[in-house]
N, CA, C and O atoms as a Tripos MOL2 file, in Angstrom:
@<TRIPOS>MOLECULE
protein
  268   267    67     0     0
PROTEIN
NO_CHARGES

@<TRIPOS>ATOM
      1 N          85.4400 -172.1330  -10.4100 N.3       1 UNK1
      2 CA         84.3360 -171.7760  -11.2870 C.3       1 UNK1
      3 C          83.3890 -172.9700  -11.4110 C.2       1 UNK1
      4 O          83.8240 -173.9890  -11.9470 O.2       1 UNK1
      5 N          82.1950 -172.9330  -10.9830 N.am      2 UNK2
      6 CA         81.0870 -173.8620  -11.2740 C.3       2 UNK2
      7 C          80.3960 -173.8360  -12.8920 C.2       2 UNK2
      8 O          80.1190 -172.8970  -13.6390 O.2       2 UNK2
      9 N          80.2530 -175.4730  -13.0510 N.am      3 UNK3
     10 CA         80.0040 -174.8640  -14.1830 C.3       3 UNK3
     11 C          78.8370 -175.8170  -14.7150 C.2       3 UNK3
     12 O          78.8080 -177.0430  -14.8250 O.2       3 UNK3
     13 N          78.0810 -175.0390  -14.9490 N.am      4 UNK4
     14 CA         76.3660 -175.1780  -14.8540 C.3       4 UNK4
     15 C          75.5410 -175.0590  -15.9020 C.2       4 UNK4
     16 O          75.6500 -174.0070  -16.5330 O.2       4 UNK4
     17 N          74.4900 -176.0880  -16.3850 N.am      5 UNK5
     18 CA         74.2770 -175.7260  -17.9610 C.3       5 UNK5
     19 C          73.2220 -174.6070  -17.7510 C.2       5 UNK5
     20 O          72.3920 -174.3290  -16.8850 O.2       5 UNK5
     21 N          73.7720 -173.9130  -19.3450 N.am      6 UNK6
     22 CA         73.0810 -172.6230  -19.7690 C.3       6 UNK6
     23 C          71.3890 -172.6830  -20.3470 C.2       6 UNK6
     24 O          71.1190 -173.4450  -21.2750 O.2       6 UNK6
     25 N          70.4990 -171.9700  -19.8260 N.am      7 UNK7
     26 CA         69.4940 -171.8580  -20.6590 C.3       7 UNK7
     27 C          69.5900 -171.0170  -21.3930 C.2       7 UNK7
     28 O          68.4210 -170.7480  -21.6680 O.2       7 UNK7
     29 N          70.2170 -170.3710  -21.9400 N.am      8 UNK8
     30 CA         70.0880 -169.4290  -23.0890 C.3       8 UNK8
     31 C          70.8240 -170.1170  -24.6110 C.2       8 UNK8
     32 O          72.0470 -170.2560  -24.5990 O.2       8 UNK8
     33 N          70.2370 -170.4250  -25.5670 N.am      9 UNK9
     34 CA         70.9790 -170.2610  -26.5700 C.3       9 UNK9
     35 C          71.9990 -169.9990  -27.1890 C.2       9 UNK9
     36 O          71.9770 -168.7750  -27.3160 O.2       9 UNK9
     37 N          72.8520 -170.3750  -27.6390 N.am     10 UNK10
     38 CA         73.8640 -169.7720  -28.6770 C.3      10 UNK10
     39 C          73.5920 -168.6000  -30.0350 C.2      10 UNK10
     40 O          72.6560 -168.8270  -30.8020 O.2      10 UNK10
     41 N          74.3460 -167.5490  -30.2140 N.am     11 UNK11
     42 CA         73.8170 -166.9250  -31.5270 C.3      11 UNK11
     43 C          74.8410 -167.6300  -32.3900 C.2      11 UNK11
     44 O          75.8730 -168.0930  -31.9030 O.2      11 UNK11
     45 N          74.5580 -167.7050  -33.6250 N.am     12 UNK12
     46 CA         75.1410 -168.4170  -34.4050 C.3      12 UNK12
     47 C          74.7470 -167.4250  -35.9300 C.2      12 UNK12
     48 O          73.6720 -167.0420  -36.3900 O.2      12 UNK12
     49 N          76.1820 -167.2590  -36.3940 N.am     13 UNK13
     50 CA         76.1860 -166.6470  -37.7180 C.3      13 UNK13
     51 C          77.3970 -167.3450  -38.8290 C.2      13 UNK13
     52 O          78.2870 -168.1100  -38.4580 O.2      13 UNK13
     53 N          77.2180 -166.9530  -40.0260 N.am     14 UNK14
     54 CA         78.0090 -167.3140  -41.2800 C.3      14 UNK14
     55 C          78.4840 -166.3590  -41.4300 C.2      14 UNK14
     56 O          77.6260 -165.5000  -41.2270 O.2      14 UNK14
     57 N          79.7990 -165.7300  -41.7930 N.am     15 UNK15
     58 CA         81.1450 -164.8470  -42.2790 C.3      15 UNK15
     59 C          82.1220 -165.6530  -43.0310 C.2      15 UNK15
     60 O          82.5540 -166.7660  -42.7340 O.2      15 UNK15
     61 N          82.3520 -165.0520  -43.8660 N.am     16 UNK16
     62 CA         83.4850 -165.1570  -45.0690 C.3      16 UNK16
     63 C          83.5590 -166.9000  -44.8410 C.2      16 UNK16
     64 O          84.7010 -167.3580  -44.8190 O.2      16 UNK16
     65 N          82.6390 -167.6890  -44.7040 N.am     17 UNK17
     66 CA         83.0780 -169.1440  -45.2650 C.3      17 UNK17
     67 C          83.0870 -169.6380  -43.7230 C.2      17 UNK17
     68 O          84.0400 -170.4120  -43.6430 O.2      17 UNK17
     69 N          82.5580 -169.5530  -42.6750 N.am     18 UNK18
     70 CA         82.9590 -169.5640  -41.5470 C.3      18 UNK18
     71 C          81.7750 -169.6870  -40.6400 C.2      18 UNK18
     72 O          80.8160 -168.9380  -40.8290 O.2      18 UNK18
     73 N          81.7540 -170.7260  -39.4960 N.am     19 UNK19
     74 CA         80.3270 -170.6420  -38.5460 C.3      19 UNK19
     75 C          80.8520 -170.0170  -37.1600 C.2      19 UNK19
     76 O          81.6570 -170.6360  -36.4640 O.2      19 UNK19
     77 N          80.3780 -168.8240  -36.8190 N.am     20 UNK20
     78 CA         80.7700 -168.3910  -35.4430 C.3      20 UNK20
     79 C          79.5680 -168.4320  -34.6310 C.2      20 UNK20
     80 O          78.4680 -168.0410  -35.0220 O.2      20 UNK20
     81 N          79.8330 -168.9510  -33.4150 N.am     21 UNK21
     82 CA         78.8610 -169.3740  -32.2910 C.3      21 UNK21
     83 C          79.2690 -168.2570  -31.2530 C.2      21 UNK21
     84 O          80.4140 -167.9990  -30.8810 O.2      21 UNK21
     85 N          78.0040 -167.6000  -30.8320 N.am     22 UNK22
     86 CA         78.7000 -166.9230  -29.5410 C.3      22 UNK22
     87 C          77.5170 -167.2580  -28.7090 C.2      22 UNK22
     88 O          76.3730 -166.8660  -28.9380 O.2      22 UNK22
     89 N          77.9140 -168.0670  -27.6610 N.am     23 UNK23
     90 CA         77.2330 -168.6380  -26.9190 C.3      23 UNK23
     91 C          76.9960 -167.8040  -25.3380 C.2      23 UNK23
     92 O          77.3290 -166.6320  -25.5110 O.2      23 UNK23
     93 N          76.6090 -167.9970  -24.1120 N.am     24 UNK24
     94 CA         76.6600 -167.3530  -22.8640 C.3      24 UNK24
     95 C          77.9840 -167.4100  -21.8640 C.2      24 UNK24
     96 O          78.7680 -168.3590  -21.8450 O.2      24 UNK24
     97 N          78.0330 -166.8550  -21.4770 N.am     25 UNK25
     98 CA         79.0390 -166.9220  -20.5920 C.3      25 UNK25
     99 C          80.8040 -166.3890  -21.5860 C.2      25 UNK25
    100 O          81.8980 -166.8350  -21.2400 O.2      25 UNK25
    101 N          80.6580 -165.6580  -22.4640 N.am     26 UNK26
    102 CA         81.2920 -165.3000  -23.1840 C.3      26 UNK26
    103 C          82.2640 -166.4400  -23.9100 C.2      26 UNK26
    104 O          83.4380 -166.2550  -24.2320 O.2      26 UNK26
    105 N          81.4900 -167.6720  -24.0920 N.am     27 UNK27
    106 CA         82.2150 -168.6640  -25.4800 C.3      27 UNK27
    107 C          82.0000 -168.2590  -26.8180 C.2      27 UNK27
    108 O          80.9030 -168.5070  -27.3170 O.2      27 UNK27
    109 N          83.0360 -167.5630  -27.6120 N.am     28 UNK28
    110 CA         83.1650 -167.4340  -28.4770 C.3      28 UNK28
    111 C          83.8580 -168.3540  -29.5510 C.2      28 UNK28
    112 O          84.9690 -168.6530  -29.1120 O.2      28 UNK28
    113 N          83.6620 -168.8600  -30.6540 N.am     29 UNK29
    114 CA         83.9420 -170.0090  -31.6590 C.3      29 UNK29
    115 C          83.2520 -170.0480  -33.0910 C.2      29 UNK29
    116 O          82.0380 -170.0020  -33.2910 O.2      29 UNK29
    117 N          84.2540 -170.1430  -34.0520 N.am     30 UNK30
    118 CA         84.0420 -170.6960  -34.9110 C.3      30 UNK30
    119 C          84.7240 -171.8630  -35.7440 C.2      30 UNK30
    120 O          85.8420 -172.3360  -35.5440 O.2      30 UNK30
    121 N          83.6790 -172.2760  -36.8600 N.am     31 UNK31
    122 CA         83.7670 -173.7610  -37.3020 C.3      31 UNK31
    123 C          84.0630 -173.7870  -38.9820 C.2      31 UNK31
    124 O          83.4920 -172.8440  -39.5300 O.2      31 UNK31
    125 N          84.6880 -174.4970  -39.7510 N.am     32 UNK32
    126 CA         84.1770 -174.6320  -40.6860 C.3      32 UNK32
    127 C          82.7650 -175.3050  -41.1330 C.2      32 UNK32
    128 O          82.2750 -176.1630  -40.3990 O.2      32 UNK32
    129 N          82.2320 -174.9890  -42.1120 N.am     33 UNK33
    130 CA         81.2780 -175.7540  -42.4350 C.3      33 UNK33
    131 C          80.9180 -177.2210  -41.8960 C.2      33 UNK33
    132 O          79.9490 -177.5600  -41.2160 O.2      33 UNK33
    133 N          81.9300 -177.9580  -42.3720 N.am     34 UNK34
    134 CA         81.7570 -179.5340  -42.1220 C.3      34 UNK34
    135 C          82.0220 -179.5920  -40.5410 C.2      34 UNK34
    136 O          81.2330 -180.3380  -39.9620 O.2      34 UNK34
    137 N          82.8630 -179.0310  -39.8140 N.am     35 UNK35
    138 CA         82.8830 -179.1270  -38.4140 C.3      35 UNK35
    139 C          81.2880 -178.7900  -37.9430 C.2      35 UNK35
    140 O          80.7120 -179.3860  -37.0330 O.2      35 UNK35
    141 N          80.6330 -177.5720  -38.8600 N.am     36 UNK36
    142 CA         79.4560 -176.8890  -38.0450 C.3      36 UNK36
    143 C          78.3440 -178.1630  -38.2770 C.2      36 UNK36
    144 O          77.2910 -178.2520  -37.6460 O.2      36 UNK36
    145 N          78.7290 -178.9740  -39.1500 N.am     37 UNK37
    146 CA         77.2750 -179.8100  -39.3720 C.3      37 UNK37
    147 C          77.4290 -180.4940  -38.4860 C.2      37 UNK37
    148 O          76.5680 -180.5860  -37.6110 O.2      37 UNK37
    149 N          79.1030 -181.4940  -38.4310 N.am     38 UNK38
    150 CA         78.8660 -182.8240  -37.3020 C.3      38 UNK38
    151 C          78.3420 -182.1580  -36.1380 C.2      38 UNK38
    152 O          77.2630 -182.5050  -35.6590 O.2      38 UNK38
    153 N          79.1660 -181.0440  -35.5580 N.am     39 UNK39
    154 CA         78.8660 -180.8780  -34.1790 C.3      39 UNK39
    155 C          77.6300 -180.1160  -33.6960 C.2      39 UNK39
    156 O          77.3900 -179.6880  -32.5670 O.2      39 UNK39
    157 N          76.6900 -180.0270  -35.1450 N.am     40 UNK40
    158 CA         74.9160 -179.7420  -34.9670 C.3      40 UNK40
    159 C          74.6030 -180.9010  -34.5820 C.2      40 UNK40
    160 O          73.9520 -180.9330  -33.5370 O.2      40 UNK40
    161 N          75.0160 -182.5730  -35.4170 N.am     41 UNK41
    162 CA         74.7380 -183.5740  -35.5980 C.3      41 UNK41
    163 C          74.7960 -183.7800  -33.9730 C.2      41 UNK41
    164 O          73.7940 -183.8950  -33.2670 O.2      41 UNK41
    165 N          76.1340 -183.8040  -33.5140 N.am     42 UNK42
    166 CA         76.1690 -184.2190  -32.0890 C.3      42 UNK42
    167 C          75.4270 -183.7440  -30.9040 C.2      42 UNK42
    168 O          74.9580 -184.3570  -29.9450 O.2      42 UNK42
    169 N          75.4460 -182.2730  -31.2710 N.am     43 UNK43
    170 CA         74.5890 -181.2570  -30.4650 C.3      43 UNK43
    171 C          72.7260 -181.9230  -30.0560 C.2      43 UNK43
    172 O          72.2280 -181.8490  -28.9320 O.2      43 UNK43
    173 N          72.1400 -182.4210  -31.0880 N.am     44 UNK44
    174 CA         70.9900 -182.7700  -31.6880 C.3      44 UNK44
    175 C          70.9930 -183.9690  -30.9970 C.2      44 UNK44
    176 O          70.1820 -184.0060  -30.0710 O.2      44 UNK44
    177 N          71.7240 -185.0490  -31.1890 N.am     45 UNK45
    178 CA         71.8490 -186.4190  -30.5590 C.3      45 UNK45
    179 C          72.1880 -186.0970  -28.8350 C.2      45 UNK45
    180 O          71.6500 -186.6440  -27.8720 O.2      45 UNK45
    181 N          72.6810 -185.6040  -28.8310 N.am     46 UNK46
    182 CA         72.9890 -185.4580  -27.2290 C.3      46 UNK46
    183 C          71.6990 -184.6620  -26.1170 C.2      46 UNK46
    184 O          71.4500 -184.8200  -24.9220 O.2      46 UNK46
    185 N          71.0410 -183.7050  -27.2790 N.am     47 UNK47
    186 CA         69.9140 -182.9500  -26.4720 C.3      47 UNK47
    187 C          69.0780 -184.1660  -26.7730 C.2      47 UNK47
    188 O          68.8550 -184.7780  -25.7280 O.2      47 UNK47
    189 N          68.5580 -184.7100  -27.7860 N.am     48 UNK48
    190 CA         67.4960 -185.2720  -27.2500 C.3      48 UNK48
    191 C          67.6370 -186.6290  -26.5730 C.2      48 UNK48
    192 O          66.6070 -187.2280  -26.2630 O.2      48 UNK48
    193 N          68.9630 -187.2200  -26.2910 N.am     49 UNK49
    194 CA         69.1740 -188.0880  -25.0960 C.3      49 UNK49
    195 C          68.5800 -187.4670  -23.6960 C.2      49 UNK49
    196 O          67.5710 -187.7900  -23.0700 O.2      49 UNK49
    197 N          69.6200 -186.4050  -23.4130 N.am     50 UNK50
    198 CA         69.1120 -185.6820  -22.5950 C.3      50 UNK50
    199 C          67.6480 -184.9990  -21.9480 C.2      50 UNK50
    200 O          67.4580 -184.6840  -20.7730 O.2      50 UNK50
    201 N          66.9680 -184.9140  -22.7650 N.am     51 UNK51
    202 CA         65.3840 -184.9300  -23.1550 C.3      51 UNK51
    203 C          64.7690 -186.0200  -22.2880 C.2      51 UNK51
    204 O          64.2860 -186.1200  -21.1600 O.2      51 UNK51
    205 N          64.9350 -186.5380  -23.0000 N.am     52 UNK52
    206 CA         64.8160 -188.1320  -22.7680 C.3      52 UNK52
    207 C          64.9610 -188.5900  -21.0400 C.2      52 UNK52
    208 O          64.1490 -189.0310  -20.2260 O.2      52 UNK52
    209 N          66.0060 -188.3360  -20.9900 N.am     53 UNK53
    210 CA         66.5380 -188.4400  -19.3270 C.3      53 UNK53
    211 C          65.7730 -187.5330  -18.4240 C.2      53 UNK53
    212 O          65.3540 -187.8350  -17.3060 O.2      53 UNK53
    213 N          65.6250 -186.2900  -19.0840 N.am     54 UNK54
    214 CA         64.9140 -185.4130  -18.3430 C.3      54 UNK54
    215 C          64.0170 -186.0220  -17.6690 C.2      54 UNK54
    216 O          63.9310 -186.0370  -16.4410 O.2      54 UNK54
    217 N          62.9650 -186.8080  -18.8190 N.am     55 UNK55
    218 CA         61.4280 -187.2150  -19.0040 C.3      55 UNK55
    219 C          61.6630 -188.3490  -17.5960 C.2      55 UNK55
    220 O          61.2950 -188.1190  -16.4440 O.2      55 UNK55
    221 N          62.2180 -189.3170  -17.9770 N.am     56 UNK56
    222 CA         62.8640 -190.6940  -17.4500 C.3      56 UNK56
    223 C          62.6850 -189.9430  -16.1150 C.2      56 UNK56
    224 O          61.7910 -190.4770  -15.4600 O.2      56 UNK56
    225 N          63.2930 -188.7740  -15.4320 N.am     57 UNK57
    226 CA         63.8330 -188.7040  -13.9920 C.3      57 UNK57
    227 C          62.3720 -188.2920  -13.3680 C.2      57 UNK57
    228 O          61.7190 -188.9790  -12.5830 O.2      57 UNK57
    229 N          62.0410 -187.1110  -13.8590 N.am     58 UNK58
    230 CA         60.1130 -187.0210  -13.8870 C.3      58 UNK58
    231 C          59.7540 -187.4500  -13.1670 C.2      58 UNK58
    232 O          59.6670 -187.1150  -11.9850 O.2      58 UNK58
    233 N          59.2970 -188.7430  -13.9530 N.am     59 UNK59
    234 CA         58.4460 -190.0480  -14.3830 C.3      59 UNK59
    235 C          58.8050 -190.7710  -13.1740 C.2      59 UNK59
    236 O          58.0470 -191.5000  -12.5340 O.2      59 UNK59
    237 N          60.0990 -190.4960  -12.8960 N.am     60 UNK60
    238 CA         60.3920 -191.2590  -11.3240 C.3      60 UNK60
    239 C          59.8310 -190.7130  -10.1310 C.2      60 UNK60
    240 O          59.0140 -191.1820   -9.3390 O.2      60 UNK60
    241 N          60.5180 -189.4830  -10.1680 N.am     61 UNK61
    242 CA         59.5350 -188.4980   -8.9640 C.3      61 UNK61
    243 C          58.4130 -188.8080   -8.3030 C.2      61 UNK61
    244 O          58.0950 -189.0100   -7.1310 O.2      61 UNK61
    245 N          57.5660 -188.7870  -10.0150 N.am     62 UNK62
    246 CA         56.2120 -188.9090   -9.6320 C.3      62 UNK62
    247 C          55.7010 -190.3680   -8.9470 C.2      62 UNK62
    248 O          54.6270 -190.3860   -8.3460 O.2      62 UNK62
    249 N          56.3900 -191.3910   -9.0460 N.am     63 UNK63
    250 CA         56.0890 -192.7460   -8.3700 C.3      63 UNK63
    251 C          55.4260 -193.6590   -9.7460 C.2      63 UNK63
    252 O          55.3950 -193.3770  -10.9430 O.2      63 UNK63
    253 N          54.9760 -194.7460   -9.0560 N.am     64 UNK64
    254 CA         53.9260 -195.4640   -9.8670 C.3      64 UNK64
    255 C          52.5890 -195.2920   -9.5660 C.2      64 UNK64
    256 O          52.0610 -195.2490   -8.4550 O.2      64 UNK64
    257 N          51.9230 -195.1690  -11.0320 N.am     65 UNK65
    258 CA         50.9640 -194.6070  -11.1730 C.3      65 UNK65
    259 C          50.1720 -196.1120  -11.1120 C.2      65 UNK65
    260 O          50.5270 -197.2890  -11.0630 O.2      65 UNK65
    261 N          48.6410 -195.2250  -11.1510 N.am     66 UNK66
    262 CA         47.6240 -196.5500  -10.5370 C.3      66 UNK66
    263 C          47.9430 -197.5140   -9.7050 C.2      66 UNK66
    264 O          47.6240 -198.6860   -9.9050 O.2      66 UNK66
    265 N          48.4750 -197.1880   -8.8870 N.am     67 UNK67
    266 CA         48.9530 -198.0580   -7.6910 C.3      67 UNK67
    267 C          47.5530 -197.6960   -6.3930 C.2      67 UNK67
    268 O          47.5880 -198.2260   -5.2830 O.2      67 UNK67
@<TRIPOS>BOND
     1     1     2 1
     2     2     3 1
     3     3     4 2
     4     3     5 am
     5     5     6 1
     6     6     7 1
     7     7     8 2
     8     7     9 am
     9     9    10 1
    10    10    11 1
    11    11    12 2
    12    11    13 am
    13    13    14 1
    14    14    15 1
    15    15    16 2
    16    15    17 am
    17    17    18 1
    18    18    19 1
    19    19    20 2
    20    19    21 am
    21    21    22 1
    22    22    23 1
    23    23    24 2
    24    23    25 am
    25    25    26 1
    26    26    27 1
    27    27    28 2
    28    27    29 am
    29    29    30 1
    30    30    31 1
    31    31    32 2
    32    31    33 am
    33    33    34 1
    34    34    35 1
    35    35    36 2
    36    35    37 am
    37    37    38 1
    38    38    39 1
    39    39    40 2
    40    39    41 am
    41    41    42 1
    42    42    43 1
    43    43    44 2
    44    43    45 am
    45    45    46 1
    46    46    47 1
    47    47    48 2
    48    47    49 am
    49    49    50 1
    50    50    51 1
    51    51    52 2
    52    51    53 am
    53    53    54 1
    54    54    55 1
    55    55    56 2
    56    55    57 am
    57    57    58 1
    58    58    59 1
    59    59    60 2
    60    59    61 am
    61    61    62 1
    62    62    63 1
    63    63    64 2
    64    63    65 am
    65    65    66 1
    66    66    67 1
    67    67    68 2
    68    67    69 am
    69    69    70 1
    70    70    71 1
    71    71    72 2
    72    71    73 am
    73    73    74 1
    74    74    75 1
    75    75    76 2
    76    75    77 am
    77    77    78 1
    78    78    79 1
    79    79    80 2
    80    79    81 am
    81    81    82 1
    82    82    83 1
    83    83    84 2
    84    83    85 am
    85    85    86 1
    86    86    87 1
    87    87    88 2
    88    87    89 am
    89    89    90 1
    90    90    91 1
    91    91    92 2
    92    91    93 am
    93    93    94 1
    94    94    95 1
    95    95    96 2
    96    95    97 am
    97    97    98 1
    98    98    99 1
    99    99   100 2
   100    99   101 am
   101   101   102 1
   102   102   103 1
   103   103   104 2
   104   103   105 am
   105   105   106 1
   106   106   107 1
   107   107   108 2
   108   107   109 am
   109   109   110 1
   110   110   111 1
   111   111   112 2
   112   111   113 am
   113   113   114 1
   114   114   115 1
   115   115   116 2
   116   115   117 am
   117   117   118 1
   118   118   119 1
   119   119   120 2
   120   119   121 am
   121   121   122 1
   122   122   123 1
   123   123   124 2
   124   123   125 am
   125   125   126 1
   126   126   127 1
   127   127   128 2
   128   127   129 am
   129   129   130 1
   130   130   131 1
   131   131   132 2
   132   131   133 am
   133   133   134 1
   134   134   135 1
   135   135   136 2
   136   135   137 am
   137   137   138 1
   138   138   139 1
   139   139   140 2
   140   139   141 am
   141   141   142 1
   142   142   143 1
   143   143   144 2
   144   143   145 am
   145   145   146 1
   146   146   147 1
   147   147   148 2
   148   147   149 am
   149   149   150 1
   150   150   151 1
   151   151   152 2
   152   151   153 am
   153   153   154 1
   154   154   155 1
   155   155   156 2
   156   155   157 am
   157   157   158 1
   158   158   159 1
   159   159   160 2
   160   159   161 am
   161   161   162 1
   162   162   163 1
   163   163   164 2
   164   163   165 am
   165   165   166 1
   166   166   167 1
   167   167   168 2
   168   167   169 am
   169   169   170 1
   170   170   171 1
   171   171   172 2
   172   171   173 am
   173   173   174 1
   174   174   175 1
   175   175   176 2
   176   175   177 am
   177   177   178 1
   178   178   179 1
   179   179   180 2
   180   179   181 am
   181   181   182 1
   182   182   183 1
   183   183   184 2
   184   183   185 am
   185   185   186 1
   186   186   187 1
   187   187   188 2
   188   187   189 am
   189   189   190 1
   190   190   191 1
   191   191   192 2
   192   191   193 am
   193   193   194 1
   194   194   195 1
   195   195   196 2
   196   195   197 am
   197   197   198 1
   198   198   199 1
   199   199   200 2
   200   199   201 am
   201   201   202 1
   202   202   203 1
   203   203   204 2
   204   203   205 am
   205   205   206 1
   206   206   207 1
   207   207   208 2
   208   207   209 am
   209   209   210 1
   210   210   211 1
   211   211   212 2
   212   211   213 am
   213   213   214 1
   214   214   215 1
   215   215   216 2
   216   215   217 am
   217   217   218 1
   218   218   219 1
   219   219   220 2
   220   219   221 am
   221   221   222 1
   222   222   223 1
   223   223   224 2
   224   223   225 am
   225   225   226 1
   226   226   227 1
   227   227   228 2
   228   227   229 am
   229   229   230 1
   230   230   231 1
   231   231   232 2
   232   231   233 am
   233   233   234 1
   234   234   235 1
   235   235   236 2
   236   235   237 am
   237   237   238 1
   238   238   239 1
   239   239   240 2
   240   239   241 am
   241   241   242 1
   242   242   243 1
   243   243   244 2
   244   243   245 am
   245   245   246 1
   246   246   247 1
   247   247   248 2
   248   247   249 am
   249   249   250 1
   250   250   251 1
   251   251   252 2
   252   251   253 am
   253   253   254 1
   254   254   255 1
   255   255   256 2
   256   255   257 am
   257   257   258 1
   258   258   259 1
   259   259   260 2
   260   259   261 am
   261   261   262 1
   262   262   263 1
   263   263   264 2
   264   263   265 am
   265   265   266 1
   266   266   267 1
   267   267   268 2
@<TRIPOS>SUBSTRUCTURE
     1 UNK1         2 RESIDUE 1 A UNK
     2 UNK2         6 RESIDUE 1 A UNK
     3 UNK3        10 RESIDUE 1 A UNK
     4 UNK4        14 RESIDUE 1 A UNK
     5 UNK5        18 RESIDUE 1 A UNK
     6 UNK6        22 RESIDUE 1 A UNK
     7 UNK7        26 RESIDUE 1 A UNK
     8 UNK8        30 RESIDUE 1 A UNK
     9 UNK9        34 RESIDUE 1 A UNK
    10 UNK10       38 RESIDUE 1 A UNK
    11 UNK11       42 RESIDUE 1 A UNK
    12 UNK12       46 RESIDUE 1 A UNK
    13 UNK13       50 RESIDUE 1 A UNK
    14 UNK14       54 RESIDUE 1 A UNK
    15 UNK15       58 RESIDUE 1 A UNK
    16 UNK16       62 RESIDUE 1 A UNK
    17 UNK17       66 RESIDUE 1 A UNK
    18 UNK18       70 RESIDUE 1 A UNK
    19 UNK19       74 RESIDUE 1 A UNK
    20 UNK20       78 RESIDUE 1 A UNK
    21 UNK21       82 RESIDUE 1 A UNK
    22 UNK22       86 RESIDUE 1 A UNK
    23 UNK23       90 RESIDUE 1 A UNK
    24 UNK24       94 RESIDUE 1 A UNK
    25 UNK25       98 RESIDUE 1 A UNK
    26 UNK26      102 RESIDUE 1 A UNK
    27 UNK27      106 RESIDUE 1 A UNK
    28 UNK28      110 RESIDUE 1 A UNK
    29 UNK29      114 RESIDUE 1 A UNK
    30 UNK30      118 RESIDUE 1 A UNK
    31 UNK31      122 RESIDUE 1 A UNK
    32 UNK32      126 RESIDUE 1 A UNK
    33 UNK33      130 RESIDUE 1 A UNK
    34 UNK34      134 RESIDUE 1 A UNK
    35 UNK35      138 RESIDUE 1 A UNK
    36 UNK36      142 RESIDUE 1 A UNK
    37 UNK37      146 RESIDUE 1 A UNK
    38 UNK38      150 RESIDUE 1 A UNK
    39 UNK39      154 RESIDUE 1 A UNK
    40 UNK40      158 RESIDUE 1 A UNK
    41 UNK41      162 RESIDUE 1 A UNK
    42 UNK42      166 RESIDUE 1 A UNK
    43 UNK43      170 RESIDUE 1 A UNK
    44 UNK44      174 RESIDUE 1 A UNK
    45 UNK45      178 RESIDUE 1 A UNK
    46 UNK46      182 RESIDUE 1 A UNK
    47 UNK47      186 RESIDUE 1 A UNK
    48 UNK48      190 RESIDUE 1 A UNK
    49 UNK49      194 RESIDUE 1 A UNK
    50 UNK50      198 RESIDUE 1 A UNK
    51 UNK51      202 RESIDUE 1 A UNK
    52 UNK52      206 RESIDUE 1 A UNK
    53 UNK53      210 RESIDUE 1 A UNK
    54 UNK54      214 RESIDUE 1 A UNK
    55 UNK55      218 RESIDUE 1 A UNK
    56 UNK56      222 RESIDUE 1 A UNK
    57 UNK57      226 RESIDUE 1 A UNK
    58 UNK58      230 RESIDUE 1 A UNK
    59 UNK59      234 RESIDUE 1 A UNK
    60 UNK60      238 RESIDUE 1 A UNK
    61 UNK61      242 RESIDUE 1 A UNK
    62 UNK62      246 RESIDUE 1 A UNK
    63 UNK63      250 RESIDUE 1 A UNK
    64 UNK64      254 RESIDUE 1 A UNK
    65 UNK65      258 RESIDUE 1 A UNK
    66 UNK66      262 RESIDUE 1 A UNK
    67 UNK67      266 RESIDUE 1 A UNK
């Protein structure tokens, strides 16, 4: 199984005290509260590293500019 990041979103809902994520590729999960914040926290820090890198690889592609 290859395993390849998703562009689609996660749905994400609250039940009886509870965060359930149902994400693509049929990942299903839930969190308590305090689990659901850190691992927003991490989620958040890691995309916009990633972001970031995106930009960074770009920026390479394209060469140096005003040259």
């Amino acid at each position: 199984m290859e395993n390849r990041p998703h562009e689609t979103p996660s749905e994400v809902t609250a039940e009886e005290g509870e965060v359930q994520v149902d994400g693509p590729g049929g990942v299903a999960i839930s969190f308590t509260p305090d689990a659901a914040f850190e691992t927003s926290d991490r989620l958040f820090h890691g995309a916009t590293k990633a972001q970031g890198q995106k930009v960074q690889r770009e920026e390479r592609k394209k060469g140096p500019t005003g040259a």
